[in-house]
N, CA, C and O atoms as a CHARMM CRD file, in Angstrom:
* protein
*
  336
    1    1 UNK  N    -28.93800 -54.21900 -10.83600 PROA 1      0.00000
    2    1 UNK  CA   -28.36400 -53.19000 -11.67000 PROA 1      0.00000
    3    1 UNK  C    -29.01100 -51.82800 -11.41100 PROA 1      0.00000
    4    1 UNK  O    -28.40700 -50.81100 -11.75200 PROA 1      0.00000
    5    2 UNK  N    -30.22800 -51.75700 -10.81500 PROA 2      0.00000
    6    2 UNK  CA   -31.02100 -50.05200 -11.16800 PROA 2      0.00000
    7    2 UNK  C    -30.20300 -49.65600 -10.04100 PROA 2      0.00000
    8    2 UNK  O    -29.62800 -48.57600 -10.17900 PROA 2      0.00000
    9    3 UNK  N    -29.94300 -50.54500  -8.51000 PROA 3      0.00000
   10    3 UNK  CA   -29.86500 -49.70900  -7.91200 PROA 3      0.00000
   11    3 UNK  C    -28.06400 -48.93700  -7.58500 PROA 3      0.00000
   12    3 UNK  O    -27.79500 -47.93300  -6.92600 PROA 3      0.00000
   13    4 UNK  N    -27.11300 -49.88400  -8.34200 PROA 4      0.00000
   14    4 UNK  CA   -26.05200 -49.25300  -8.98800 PROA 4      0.00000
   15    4 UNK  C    -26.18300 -47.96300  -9.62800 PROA 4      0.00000
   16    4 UNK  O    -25.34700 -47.07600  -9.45500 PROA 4      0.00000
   17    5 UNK  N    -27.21100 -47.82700 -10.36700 PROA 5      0.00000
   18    5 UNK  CA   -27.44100 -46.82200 -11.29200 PROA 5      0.00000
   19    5 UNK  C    -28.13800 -45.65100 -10.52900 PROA 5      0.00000
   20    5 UNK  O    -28.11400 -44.49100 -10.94000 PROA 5      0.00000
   21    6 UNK  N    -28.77200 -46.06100  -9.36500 PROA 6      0.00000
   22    6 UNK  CA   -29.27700 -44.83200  -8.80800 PROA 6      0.00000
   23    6 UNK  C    -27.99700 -44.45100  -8.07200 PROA 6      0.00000
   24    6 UNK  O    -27.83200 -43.24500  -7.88900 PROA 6      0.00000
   25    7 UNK  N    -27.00100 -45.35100  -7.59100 PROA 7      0.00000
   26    7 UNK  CA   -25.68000 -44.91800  -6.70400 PROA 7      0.00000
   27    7 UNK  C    -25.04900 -44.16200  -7.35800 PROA 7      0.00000
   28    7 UNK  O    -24.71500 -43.05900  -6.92500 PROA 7      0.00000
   29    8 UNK  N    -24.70800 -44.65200  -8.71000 PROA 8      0.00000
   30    8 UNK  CA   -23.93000 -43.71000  -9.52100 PROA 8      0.00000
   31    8 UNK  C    -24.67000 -42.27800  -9.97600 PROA 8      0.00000
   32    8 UNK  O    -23.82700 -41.45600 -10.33500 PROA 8      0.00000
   33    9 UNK  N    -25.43600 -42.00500 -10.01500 PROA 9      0.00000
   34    9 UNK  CA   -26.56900 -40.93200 -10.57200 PROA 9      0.00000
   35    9 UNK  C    -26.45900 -40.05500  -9.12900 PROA 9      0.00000
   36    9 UNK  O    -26.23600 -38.84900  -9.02100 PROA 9      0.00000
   37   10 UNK  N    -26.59900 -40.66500  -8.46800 PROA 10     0.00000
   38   10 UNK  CA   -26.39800 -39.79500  -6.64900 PROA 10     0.00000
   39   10 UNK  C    -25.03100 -39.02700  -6.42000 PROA 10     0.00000
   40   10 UNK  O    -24.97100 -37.84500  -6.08400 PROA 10     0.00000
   41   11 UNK  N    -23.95500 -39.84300  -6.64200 PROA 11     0.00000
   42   11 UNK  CA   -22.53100 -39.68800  -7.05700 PROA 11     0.00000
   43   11 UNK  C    -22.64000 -38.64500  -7.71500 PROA 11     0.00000
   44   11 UNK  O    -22.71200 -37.55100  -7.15600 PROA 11     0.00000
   45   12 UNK  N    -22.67300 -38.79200  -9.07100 PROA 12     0.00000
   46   12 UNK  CA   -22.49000 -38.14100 -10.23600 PROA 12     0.00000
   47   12 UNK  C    -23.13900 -36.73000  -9.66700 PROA 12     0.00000
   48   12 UNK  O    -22.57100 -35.70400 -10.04300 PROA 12     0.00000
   49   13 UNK  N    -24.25400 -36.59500  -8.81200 PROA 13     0.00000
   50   13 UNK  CA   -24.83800 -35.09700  -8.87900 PROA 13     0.00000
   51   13 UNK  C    -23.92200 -34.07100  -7.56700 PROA 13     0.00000
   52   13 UNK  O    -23.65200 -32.87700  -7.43600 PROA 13     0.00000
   53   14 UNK  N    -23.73600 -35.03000  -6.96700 PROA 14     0.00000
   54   14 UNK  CA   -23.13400 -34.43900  -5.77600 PROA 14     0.00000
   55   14 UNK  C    -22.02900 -33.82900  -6.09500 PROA 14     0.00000
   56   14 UNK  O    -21.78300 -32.74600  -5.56400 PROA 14     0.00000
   57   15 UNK  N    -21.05200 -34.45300  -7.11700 PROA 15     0.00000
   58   15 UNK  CA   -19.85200 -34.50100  -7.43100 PROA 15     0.00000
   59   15 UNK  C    -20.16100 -33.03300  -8.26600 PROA 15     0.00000
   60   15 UNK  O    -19.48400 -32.00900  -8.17300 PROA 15     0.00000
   61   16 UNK  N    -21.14600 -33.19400  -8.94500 PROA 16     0.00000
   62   16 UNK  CA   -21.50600 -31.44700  -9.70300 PROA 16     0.00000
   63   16 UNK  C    -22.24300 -30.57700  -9.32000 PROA 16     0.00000
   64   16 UNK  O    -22.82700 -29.75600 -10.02700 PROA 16     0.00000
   65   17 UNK  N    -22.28200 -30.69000  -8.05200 PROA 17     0.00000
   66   17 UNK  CA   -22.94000 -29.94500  -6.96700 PROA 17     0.00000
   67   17 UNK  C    -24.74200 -29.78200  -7.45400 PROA 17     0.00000
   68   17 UNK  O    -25.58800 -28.92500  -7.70900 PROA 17     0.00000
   69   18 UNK  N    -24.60500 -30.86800  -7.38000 PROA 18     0.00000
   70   18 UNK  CA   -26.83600 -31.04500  -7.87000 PROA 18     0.00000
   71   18 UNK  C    -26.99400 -30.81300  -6.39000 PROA 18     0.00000
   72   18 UNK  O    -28.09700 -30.29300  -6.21900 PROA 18     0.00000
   73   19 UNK  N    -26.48900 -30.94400  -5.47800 PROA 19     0.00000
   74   19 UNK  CA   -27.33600 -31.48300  -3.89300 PROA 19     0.00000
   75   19 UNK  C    -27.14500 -30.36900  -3.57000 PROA 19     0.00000
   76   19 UNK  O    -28.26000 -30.00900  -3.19200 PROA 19     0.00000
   77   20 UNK  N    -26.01400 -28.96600  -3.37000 PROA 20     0.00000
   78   20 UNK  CA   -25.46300 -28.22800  -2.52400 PROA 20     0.00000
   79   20 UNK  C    -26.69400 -27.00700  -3.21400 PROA 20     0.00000
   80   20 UNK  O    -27.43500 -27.08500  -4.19400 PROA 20     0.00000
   81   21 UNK  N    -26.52400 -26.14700  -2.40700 PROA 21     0.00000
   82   21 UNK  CA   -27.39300 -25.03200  -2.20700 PROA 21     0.00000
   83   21 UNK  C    -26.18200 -23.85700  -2.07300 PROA 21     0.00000
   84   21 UNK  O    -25.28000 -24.03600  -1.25400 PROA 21     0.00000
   85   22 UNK  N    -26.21000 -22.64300  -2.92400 PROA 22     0.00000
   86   22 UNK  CA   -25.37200 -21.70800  -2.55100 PROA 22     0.00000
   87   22 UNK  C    -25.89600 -20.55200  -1.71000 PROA 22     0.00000
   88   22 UNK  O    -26.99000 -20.02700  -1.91100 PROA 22     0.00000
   89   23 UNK  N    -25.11500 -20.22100  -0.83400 PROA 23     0.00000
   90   23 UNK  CA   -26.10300 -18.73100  -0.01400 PROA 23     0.00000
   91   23 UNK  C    -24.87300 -17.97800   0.01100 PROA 23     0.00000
   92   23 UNK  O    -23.72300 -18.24200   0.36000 PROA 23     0.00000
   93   24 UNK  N    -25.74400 -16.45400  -0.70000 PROA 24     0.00000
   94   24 UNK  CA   -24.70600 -15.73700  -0.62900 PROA 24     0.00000
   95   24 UNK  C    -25.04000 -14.68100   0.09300 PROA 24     0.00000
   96   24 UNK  O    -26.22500 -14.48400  -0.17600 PROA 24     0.00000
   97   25 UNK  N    -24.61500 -13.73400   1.00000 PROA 25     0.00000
   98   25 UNK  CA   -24.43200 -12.25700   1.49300 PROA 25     0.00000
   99   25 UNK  C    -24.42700 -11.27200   0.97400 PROA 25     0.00000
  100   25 UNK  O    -23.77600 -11.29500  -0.07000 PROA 25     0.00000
  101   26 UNK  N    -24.93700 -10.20600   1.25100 PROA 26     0.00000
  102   26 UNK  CA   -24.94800  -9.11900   0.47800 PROA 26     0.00000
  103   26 UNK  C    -24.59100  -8.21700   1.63300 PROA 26     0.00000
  104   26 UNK  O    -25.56700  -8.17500   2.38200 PROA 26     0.00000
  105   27 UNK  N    -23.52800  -7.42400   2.12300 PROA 27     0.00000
  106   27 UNK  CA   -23.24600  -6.33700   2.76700 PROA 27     0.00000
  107   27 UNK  C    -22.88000  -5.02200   2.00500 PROA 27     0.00000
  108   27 UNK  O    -21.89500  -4.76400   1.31400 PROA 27     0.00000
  109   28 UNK  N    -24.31000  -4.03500   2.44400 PROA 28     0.00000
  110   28 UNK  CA   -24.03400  -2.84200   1.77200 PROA 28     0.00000
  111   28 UNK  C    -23.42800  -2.02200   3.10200 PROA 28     0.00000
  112   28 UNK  O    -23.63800  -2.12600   4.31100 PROA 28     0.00000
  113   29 UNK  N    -22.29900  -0.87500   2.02300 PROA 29     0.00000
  114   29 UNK  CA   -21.65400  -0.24500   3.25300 PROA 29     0.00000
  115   29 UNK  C    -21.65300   1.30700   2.49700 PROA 29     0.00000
  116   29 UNK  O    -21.39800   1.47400   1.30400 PROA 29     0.00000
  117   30 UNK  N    -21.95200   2.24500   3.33700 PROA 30     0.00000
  118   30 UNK  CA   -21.68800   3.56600   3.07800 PROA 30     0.00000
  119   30 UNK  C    -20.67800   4.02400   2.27900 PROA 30     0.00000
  120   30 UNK  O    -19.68400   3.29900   2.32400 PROA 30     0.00000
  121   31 UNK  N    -20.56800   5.17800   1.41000 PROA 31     0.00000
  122   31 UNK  CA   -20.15900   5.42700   0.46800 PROA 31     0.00000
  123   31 UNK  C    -18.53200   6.01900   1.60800 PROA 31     0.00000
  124   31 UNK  O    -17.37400   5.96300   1.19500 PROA 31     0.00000
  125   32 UNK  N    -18.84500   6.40100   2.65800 PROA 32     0.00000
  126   32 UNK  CA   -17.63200   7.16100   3.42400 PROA 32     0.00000
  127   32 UNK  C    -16.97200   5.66000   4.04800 PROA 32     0.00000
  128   32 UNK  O    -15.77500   5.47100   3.83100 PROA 32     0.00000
  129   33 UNK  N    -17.66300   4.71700   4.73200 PROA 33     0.00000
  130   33 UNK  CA   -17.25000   3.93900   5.11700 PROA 33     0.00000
  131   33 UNK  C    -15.74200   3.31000   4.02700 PROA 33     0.00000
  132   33 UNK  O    -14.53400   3.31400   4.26400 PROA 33     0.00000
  133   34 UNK  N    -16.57100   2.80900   2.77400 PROA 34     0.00000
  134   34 UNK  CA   -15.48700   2.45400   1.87900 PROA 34     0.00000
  135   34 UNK  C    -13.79700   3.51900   1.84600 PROA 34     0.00000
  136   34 UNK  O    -12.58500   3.31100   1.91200 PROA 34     0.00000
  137   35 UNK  N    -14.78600   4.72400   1.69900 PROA 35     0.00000
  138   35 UNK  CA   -13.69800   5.46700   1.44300 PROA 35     0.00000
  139   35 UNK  C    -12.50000   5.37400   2.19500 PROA 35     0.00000
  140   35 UNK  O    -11.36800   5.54400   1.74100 PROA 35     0.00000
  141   36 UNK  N    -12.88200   5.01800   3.69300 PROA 36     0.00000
  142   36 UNK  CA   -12.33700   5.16000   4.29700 PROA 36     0.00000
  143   36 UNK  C    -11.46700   3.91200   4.60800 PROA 36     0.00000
  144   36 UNK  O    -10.27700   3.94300   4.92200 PROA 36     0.00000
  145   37 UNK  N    -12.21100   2.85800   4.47800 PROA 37     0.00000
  146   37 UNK  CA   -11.53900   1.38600   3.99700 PROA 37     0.00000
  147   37 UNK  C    -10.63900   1.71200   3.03600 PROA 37     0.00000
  148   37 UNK  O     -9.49600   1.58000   3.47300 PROA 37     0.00000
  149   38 UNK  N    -10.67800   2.12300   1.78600 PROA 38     0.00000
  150   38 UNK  CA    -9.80100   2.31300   0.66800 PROA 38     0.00000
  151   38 UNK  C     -8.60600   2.81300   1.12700 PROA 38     0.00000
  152   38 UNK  O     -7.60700   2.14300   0.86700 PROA 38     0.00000
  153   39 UNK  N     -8.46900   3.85200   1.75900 PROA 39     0.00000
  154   39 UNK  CA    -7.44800   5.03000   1.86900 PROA 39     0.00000
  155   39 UNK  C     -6.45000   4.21900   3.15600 PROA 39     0.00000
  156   39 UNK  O     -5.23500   4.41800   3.16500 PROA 39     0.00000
  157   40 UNK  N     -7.07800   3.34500   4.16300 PROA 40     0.00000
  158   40 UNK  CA    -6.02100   2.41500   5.15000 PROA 40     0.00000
  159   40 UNK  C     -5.48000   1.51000   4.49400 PROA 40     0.00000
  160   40 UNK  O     -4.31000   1.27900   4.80300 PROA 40     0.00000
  161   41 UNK  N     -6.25700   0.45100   3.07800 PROA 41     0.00000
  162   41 UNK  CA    -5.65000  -0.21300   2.21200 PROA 41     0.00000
  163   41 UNK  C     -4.66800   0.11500   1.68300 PROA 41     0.00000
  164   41 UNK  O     -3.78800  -0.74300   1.60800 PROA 41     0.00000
  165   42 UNK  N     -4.41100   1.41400   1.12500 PROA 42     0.00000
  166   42 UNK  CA    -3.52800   2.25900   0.31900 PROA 42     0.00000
  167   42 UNK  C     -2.51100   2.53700   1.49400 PROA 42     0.00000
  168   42 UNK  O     -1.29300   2.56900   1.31400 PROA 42     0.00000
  169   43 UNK  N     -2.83900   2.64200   2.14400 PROA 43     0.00000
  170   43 UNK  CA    -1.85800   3.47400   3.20900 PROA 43     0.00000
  171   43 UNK  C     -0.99400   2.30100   3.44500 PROA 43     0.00000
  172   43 UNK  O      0.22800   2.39800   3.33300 PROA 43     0.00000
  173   44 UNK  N     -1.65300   1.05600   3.80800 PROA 44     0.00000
  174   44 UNK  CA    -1.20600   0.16300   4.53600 PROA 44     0.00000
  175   44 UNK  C     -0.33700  -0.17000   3.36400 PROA 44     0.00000
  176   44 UNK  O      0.84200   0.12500   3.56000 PROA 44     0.00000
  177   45 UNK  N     -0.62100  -0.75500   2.08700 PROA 45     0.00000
  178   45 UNK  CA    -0.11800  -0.95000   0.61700 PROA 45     0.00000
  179   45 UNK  C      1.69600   0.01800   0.93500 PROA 45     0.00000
  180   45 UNK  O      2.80100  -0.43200   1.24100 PROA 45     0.00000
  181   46 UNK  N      1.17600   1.51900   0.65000 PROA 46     0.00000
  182   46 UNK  CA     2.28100   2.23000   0.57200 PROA 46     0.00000
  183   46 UNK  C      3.38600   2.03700   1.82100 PROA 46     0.00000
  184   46 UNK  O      4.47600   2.59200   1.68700 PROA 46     0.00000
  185   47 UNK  N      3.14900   1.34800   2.89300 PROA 47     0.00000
  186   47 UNK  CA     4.01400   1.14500   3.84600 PROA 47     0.00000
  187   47 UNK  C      4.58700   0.03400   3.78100 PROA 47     0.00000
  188   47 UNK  O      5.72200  -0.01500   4.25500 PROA 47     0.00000
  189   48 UNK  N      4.17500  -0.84500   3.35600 PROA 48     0.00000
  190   48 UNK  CA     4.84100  -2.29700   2.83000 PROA 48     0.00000
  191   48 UNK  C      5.44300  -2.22700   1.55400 PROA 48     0.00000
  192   48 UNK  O      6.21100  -3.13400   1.23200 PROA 48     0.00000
  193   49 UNK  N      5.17500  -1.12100   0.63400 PROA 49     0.00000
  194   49 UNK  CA     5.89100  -1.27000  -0.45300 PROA 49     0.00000
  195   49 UNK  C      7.62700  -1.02000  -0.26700 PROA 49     0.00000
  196   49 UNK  O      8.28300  -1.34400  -1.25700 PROA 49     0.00000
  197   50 UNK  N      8.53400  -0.37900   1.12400 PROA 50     0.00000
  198   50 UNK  CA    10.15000   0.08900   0.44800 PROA 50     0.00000
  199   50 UNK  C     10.31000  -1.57300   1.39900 PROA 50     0.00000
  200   50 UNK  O     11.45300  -2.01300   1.53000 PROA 50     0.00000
  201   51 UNK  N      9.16800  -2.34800   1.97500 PROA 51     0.00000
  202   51 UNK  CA     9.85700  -3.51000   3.13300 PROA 51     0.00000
  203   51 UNK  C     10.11600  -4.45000   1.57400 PROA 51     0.00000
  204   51 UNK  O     11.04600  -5.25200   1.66700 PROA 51     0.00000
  205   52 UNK  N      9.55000  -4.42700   0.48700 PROA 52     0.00000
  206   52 UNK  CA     9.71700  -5.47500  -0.82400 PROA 52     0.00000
  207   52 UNK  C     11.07300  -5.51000  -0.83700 PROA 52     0.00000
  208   52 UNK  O     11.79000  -6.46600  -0.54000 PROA 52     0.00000
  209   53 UNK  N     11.39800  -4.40600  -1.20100 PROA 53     0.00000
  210   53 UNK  CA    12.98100  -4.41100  -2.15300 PROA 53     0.00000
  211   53 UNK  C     14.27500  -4.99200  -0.92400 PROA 53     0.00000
  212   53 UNK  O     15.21200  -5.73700  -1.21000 PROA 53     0.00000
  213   54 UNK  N     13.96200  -4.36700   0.54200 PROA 54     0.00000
  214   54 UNK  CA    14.72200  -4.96300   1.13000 PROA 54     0.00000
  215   54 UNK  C     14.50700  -6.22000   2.20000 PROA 54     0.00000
  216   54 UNK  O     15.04300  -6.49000   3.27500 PROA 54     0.00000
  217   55 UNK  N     13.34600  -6.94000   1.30900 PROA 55     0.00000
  218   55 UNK  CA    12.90100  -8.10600   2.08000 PROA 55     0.00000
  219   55 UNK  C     12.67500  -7.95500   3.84800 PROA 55     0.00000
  220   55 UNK  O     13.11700  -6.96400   4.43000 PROA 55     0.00000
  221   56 UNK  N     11.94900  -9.04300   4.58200 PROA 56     0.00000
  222   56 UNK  CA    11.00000  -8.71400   5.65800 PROA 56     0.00000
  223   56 UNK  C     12.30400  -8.87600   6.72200 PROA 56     0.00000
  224   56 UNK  O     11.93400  -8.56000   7.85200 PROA 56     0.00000
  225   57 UNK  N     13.36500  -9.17700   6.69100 PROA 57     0.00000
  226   57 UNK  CA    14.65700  -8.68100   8.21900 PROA 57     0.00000
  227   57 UNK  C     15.76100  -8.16100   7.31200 PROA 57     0.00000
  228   57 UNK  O     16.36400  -8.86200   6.49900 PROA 57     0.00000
  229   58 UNK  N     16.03900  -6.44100   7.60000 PROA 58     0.00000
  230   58 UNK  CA    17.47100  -6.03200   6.46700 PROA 58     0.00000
  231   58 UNK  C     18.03000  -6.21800   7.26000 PROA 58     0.00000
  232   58 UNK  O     17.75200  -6.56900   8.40700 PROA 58     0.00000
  233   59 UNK  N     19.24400  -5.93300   6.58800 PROA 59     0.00000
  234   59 UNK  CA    21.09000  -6.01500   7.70600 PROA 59     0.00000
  235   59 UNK  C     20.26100  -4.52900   8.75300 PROA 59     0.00000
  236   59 UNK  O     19.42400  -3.68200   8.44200 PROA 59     0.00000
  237   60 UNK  N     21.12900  -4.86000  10.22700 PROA 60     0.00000
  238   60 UNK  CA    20.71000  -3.76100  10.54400 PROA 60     0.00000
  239   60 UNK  C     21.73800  -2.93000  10.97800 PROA 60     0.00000
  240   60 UNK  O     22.24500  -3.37000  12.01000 PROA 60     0.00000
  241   61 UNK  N     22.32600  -1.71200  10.51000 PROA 61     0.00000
  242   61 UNK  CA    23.70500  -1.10900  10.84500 PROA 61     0.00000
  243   61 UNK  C     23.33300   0.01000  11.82300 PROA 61     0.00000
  244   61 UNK  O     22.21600   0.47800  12.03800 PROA 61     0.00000
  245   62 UNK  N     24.68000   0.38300  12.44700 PROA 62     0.00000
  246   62 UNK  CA    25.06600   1.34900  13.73300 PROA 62     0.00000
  247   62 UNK  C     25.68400   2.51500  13.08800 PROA 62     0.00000
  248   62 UNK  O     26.07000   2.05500  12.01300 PROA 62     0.00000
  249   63 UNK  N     25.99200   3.72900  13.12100 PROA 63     0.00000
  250   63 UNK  CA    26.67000   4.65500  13.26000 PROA 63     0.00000
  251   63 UNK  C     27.36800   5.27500  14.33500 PROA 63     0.00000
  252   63 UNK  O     26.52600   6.01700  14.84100 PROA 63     0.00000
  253   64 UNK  N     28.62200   5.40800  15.07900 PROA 64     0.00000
  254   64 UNK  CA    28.49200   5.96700  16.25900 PROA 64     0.00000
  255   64 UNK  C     30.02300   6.55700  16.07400 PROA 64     0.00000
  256   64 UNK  O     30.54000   5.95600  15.13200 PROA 64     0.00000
  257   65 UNK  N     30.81000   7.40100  16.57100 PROA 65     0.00000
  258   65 UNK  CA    31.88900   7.29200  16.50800 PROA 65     0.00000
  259   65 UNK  C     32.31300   7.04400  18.37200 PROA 65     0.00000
  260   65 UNK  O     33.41700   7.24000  18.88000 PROA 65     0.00000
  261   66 UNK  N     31.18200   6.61900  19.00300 PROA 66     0.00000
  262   66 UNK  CA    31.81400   6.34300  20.21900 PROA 66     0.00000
  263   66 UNK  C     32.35900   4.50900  20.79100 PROA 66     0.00000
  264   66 UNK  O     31.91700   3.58100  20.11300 PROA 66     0.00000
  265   67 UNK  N     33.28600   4.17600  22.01200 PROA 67     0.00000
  266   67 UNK  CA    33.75200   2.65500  21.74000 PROA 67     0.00000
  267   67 UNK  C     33.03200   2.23100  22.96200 PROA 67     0.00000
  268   67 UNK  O     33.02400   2.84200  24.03000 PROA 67     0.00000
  269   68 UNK  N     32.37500   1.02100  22.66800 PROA 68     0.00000
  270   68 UNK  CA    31.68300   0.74700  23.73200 PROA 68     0.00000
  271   68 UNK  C     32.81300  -0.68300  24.75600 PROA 68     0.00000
  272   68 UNK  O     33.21900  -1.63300  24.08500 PROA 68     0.00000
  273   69 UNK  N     33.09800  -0.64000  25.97900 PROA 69     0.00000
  274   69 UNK  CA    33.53500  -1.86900  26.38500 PROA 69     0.00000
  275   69 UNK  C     32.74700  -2.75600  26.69700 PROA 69     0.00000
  276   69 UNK  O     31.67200  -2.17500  26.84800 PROA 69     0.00000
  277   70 UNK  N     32.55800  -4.24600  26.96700 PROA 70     0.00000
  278   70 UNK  CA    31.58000  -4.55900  27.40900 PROA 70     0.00000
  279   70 UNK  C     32.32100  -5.88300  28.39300 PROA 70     0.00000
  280   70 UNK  O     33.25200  -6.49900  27.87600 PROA 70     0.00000
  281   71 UNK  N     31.91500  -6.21800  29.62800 PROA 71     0.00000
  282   71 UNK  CA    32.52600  -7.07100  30.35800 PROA 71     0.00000
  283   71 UNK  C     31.48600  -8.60200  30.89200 PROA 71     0.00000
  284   71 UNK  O     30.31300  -8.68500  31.25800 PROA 71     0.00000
  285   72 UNK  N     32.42000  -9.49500  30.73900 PROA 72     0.00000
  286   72 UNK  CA    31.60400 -10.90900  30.33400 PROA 72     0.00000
  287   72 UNK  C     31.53700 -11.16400  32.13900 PROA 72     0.00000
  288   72 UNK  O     32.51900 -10.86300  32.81800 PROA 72     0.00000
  289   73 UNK  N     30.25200 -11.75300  32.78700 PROA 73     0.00000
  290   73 UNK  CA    30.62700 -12.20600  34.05500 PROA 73     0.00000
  291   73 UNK  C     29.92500 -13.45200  34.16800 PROA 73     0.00000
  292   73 UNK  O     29.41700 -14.01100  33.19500 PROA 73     0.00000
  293   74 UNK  N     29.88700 -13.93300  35.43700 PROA 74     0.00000
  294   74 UNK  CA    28.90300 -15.32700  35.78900 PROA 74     0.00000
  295   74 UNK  C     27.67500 -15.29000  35.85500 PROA 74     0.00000
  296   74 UNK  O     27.22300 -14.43900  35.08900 PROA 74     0.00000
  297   75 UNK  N     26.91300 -15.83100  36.42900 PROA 75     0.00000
  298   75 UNK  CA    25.11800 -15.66300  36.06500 PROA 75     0.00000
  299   75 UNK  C     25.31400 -14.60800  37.42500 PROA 75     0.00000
  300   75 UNK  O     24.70500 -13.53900  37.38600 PROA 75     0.00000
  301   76 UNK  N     25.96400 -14.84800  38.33100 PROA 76     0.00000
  302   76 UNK  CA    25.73000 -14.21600  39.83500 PROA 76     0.00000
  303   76 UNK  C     26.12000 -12.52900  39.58800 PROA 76     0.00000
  304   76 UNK  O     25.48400 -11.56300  40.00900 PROA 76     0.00000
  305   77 UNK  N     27.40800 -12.52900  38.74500 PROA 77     0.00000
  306   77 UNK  CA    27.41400 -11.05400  38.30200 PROA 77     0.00000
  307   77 UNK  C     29.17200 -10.69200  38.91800 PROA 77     0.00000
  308   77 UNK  O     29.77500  -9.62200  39.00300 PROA 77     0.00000
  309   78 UNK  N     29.62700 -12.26600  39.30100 PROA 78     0.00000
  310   78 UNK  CA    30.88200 -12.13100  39.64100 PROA 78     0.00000
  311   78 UNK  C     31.61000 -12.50600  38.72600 PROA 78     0.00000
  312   78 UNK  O     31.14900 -12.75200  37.61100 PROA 78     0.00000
  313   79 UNK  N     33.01400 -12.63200  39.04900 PROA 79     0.00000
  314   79 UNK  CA    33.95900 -13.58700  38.37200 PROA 79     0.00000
  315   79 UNK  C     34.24600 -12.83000  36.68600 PROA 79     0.00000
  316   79 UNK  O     34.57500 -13.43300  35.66400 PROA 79     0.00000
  317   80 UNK  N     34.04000 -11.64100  36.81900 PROA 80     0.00000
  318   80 UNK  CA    34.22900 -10.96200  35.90600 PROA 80     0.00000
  319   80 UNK  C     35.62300 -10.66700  34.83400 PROA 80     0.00000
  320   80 UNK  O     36.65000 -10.26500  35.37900 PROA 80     0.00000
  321   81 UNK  N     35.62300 -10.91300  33.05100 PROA 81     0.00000
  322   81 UNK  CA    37.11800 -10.78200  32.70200 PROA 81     0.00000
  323   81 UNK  C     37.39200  -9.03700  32.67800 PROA 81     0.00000
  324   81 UNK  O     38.31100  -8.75000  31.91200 PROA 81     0.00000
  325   82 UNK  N     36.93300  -8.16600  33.18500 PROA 82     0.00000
  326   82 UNK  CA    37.08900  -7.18200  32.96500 PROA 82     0.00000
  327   82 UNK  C     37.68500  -6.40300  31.90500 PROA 82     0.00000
  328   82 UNK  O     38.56900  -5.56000  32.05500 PROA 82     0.00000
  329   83 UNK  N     36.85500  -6.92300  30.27400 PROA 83     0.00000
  330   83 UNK  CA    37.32900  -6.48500  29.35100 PROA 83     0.00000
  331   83 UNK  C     38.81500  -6.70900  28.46500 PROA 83     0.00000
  332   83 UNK  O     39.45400  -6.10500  27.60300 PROA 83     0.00000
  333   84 UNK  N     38.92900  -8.07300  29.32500 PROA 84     0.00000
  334   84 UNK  CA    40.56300  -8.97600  28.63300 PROA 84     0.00000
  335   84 UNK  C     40.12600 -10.01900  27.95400 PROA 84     0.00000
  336   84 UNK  O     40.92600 -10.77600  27.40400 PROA 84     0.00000
């Protein structure tokens, strides 16, 4: 039985992080550096904000008042319908 009880007690700590060790980082950065981080965040922010409303592929339309023909051929570049 104890040594159930030491299994479960081993369990039990791991599971609540008794064993783990936390390490944390500390990166200090210049007061301009940030700034300058901030203002590409924002920027970047404000350029993705009009892609929201019309989701990430819109319709994409033409204007032209000119007519384009276009003629279908074979891979070789013969045998062409010449626009029929």
């Amino acid at each position: 039985m104890g040594l159930m009880k030491k299994l479960y007690d081993i369990i039990d700590q791991s599971l609540k992080g008794g064993n783990m060790k936390t390490v944390k980082y500390e990166i200090k950065l210049e007061r301009s550096v940030k700034i300058i981080l901030g203002a590409l965040a924002v920027g970047v922010l404000l350029h993705a904000l009009p892609m929201a409303g019309q989701g990430l592929f819109s319709k994409a339309e033409a204007y032209s008042d000119e007519v384009y023909k276009i003629t279908l051929c074979d891979k070789f570049g013969y045998k062409c319908n010449n626009g029929q």
